[in-house]
Backbone as JSON Lines, residues from 0, in Angstrom:
{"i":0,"aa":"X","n":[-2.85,-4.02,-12.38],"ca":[-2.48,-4.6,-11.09],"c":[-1.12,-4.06,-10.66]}
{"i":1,"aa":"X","n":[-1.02,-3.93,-9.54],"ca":[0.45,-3.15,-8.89],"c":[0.99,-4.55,-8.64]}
{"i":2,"aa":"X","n":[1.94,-4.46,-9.21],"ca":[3.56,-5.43,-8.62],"c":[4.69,-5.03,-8.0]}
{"i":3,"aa":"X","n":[4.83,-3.5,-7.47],"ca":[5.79,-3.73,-6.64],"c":[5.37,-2.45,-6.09]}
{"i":4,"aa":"X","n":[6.42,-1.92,-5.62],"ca":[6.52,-0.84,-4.21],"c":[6.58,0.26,-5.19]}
{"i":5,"aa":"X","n":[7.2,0.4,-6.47],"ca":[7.47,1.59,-7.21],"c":[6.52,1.6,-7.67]}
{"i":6,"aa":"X","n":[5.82,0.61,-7.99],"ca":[4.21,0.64,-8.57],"c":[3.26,1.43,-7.74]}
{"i":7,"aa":"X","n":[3.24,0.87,-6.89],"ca":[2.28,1.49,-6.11],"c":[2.43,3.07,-5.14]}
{"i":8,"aa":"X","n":[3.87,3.09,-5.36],"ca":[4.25,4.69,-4.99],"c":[3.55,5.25,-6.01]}
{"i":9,"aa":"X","n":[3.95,4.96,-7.12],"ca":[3.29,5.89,-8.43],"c":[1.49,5.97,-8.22]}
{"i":10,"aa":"X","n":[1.11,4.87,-8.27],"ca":[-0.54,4.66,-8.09],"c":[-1.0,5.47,-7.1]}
{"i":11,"aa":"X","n":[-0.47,5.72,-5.61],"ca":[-0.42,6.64,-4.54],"c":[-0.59,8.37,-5.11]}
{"i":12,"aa":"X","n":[0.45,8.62,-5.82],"ca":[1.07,10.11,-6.2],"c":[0.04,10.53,-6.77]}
{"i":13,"aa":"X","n":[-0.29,9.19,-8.15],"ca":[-1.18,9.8,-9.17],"c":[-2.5,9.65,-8.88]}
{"i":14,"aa":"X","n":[-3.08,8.74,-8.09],"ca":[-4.43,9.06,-7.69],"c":[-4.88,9.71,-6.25]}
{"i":15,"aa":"X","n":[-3.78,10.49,-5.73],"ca":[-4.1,11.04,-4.75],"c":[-4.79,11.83,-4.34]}
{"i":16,"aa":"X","n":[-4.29,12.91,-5.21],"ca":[-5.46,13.79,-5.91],"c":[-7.03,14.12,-6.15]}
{"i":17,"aa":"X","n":[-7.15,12.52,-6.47],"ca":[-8.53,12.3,-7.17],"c":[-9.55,11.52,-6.33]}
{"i":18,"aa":"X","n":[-9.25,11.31,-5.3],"ca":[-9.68,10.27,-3.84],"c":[-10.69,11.16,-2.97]}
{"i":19,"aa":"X","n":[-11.77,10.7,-3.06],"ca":[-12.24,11.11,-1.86],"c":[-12.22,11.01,-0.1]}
{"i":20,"aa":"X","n":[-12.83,11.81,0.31],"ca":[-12.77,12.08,1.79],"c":[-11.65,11.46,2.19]}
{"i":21,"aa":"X","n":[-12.19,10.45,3.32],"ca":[-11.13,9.98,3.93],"c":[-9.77,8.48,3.09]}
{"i":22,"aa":"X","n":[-10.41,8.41,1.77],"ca":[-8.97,7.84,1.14],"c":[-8.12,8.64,0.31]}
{"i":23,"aa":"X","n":[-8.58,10.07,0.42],"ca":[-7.39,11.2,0.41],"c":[-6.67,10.77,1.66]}
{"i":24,"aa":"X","n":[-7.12,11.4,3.18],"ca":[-6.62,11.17,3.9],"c":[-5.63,9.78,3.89]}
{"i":25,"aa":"X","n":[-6.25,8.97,3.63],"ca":[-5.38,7.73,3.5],"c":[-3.8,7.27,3.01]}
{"i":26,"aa":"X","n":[-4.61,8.5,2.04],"ca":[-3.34,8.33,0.6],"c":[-1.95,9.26,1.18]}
{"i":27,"aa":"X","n":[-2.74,10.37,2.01],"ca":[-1.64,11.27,3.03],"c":[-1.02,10.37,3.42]}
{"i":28,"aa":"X","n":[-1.65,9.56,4.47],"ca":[-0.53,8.97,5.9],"c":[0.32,7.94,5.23]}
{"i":29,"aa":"X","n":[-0.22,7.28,3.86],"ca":[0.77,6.04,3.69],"c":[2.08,6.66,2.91]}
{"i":30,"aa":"X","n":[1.44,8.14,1.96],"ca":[3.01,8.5,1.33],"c":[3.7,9.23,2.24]}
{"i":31,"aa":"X","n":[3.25,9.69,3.75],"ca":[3.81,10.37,4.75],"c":[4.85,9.07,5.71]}
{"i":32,"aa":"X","n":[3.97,7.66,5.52],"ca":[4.4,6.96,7.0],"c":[4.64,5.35,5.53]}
{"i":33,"aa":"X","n":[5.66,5.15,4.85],"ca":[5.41,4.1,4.32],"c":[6.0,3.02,5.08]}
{"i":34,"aa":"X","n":[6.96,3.01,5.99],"ca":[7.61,2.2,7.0],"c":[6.45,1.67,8.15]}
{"i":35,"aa":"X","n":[5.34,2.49,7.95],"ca":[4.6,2.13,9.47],"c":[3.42,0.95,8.72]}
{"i":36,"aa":"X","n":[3.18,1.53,7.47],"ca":[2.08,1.0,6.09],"c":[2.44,-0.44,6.42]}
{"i":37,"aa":"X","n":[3.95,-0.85,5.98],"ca":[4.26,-2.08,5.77],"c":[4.24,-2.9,7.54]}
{"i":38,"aa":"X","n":[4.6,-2.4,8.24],"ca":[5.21,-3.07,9.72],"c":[3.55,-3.15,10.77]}
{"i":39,"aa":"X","n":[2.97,-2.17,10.75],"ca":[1.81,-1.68,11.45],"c":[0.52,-2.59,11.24]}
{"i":40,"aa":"X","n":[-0.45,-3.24,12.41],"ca":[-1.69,-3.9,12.02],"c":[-2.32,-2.6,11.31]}
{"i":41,"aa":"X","n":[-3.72,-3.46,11.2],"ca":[-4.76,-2.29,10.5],"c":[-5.58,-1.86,11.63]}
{"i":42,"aa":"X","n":[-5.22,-2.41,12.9],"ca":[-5.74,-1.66,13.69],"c":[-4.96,-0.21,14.43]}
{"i":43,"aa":"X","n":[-3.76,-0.54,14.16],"ca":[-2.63,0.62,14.77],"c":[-2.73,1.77,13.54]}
{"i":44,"aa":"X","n":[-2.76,1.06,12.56],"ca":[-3.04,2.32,11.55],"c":[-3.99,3.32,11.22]}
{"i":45,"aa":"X","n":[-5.19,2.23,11.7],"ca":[-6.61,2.71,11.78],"c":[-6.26,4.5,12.36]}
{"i":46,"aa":"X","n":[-5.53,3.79,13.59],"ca":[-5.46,4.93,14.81],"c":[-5.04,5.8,14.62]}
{"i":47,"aa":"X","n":[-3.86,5.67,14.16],"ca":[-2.88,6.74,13.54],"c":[-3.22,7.77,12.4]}
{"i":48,"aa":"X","n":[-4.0,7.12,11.96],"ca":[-4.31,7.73,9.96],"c":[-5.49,8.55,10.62]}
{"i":49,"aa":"X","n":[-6.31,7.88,11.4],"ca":[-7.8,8.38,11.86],"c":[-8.88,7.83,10.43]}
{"i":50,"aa":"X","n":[-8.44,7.06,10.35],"ca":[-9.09,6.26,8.84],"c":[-9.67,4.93,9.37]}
{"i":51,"aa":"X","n":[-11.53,5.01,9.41],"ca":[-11.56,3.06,10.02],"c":[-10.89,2.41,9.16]}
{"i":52,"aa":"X","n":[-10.73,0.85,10.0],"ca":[-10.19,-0.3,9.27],"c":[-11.16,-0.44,8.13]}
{"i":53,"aa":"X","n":[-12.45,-0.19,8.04],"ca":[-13.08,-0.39,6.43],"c":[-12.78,0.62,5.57]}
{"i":54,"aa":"X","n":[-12.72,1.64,6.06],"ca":[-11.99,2.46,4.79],"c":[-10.63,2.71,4.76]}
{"i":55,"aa":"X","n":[-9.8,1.93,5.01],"ca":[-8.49,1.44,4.9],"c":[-8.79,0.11,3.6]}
{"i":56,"aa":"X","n":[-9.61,-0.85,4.01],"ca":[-9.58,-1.39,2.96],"c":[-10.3,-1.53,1.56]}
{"i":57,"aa":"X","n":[-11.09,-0.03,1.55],"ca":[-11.87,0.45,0.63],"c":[-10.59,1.33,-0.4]}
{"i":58,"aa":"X","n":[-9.67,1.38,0.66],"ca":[-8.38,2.71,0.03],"c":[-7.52,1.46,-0.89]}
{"i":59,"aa":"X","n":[-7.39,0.38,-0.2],"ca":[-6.66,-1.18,-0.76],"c":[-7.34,-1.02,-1.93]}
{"i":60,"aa":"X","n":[-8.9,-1.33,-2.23],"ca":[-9.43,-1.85,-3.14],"c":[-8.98,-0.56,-4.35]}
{"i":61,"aa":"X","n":[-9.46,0.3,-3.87],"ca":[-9.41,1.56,-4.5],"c":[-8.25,1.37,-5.45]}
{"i":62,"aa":"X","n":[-6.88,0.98,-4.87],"ca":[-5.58,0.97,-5.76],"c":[-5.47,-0.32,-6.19]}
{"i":63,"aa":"X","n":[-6.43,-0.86,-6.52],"ca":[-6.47,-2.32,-7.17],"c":[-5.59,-3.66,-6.59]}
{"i":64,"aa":"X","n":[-5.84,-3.6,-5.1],"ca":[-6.02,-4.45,-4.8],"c":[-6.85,-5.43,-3.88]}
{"i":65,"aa":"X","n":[-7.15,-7.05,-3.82],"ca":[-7.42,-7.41,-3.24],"c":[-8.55,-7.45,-1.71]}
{"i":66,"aa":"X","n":[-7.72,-6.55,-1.17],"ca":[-7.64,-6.04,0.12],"c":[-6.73,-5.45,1.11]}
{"i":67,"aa":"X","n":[-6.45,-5.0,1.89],"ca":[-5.66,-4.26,2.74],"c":[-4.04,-5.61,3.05]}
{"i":68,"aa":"X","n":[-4.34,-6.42,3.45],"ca":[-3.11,-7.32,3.49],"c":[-2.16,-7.67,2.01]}
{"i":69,"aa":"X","n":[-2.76,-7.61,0.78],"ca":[-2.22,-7.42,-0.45],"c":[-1.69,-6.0,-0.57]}
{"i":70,"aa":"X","n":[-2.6,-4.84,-0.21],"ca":[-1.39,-3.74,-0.38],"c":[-0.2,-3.96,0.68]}
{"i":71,"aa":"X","n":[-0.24,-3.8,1.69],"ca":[0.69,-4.51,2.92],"c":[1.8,-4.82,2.56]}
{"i":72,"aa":"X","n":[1.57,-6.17,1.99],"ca":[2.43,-6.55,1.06],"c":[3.32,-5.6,-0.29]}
{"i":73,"aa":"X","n":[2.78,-5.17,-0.77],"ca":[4.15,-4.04,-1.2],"c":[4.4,-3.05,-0.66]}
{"i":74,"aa":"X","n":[4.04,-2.86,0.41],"ca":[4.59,-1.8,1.28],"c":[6.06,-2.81,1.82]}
{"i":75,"aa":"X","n":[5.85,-3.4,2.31],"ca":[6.97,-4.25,3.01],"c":[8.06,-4.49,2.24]}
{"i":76,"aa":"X","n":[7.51,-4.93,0.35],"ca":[8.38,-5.17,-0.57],"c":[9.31,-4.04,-0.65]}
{"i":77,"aa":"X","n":[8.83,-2.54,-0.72],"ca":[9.4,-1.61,-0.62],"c":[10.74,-1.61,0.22]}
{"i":78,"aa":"X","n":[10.06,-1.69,1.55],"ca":[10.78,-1.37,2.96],"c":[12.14,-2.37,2.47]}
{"i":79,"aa":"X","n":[12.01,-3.49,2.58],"ca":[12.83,-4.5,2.55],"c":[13.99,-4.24,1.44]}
{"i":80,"aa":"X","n":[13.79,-3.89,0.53],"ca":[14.68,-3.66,-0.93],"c":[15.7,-2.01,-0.84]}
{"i":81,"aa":"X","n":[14.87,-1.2,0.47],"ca":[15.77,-0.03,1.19],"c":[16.28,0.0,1.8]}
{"i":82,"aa":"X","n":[16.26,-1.44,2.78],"ca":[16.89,-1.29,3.84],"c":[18.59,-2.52,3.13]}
{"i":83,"aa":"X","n":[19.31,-1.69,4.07],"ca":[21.33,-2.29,3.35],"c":[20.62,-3.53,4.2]}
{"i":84,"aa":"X","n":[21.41,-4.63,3.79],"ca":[21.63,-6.33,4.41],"c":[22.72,-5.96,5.81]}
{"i":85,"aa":"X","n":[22.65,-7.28,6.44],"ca":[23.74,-7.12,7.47],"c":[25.41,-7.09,7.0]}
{"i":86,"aa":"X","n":[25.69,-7.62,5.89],"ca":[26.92,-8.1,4.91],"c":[27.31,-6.28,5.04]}
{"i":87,"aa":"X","n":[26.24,-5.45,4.4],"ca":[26.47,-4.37,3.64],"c":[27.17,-3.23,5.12]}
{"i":88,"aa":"X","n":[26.17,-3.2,6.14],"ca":[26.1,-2.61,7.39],"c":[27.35,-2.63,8.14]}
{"i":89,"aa":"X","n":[27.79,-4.37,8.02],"ca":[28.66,-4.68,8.77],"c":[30.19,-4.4,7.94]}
{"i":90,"aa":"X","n":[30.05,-3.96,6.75],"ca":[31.03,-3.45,6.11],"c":[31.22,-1.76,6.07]}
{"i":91,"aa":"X","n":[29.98,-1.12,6.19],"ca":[30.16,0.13,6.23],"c":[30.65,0.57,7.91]}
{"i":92,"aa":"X","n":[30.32,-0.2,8.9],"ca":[30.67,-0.05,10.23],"c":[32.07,-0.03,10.07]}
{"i":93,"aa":"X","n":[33.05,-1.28,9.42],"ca":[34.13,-1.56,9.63],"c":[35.09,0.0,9.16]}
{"i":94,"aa":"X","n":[34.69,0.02,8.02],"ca":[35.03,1.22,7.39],"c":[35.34,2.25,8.01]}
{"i":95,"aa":"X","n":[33.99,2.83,8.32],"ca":[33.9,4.08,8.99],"c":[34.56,4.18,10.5]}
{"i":96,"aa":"X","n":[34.62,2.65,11.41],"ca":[35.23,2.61,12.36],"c":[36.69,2.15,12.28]}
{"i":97,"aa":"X","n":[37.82,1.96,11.43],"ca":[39.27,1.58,10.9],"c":[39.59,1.88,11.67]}
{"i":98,"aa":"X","n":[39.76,3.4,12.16],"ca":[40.46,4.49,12.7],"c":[40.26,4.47,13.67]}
{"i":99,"aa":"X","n":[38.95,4.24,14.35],"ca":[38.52,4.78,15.97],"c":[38.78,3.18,16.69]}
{"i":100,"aa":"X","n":[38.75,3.65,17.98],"ca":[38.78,2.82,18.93],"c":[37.93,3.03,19.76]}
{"i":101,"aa":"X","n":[37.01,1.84,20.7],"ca":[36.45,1.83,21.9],"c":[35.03,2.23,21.6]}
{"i":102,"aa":"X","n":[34.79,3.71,22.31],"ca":[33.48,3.92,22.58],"c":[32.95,4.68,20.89]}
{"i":103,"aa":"X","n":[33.55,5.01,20.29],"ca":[33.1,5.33,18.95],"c":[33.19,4.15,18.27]}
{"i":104,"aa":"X","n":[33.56,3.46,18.41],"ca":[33.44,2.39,17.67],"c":[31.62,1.53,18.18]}
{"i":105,"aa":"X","n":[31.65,1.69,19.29],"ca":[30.35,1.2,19.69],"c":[29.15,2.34,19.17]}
{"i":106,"aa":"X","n":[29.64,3.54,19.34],"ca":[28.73,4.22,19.26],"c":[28.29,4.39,17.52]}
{"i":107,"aa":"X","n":[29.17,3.9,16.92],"ca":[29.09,3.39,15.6],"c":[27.62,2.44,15.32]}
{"i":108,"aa":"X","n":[28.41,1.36,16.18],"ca":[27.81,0.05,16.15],"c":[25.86,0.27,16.38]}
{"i":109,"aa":"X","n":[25.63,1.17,17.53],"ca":[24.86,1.49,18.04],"c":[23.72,2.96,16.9]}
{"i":110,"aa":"X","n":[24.3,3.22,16.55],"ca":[23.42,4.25,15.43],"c":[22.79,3.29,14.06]}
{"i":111,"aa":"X","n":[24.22,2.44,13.48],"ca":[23.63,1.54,12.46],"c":[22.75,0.74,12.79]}
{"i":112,"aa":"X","n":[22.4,0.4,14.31],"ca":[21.53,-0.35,14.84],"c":[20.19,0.64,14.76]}
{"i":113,"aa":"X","n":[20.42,2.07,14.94],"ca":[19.16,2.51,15.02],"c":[18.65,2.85,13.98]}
{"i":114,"aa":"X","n":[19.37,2.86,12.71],"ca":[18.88,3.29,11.61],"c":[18.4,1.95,11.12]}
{"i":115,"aa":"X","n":[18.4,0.76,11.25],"ca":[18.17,-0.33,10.66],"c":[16.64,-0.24,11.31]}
{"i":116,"aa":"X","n":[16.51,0.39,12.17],"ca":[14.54,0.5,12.83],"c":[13.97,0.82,11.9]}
């Protein structure tokens, strides 16, 4: 059974390989798009991957789980444990902005905002 995000990166890598048709394909878009894996319905993914929603959750079962909302779930676990806290963000802003004033300072403010997407 996979318990976390490193788990299932590995389960991804190592049975990627060995997957047919379209949960090769599968196995592409989620180690290509793992931010979209966790955030994305299974219908937006469907779209994207070009994979139906049943063999999306034939690709779930495939890596031992459940179903498609249980892998989901460590996709997100992933996402969440990469992304810095606001504590962390709002300290690296201060930092990097000491020195500047005004519009770099926003424009600071404004990039850590976009990287937090």
């Amino acid at each position: 059974m996979i318990q976390t995000y490193e788990h299932l990166h590995q389960a991804l890598v190592g049975a990627h390989p060995t997957l047919p048709g379209r949960l090769w394909q599968m196995a592409e878009y989620a180690l290509a798009h793992p931010d979209d894996m966790a955030l994305e319905t299974i219908a937006v993914l469907s779209e994207r991957s070009e994979v139906s929603p049943s063999g999306m959750v034939r690709f779930a079962r495939a890596l031992g789980f459940s179903g498609f909302t249980e892998m989901q779930k460590s996709f997100r676990e992933g996402l969440l444990h990469h992304m810095p806290d606001y504590r962390a963000r709002i300290h690296a802003a201060r930092s990097a902005s000491s020195s500047e004033q005004g519009t770099p300072r926003l424009q600071s403010f404004v990039e850590a905002g976009i990287a937090s997407l």
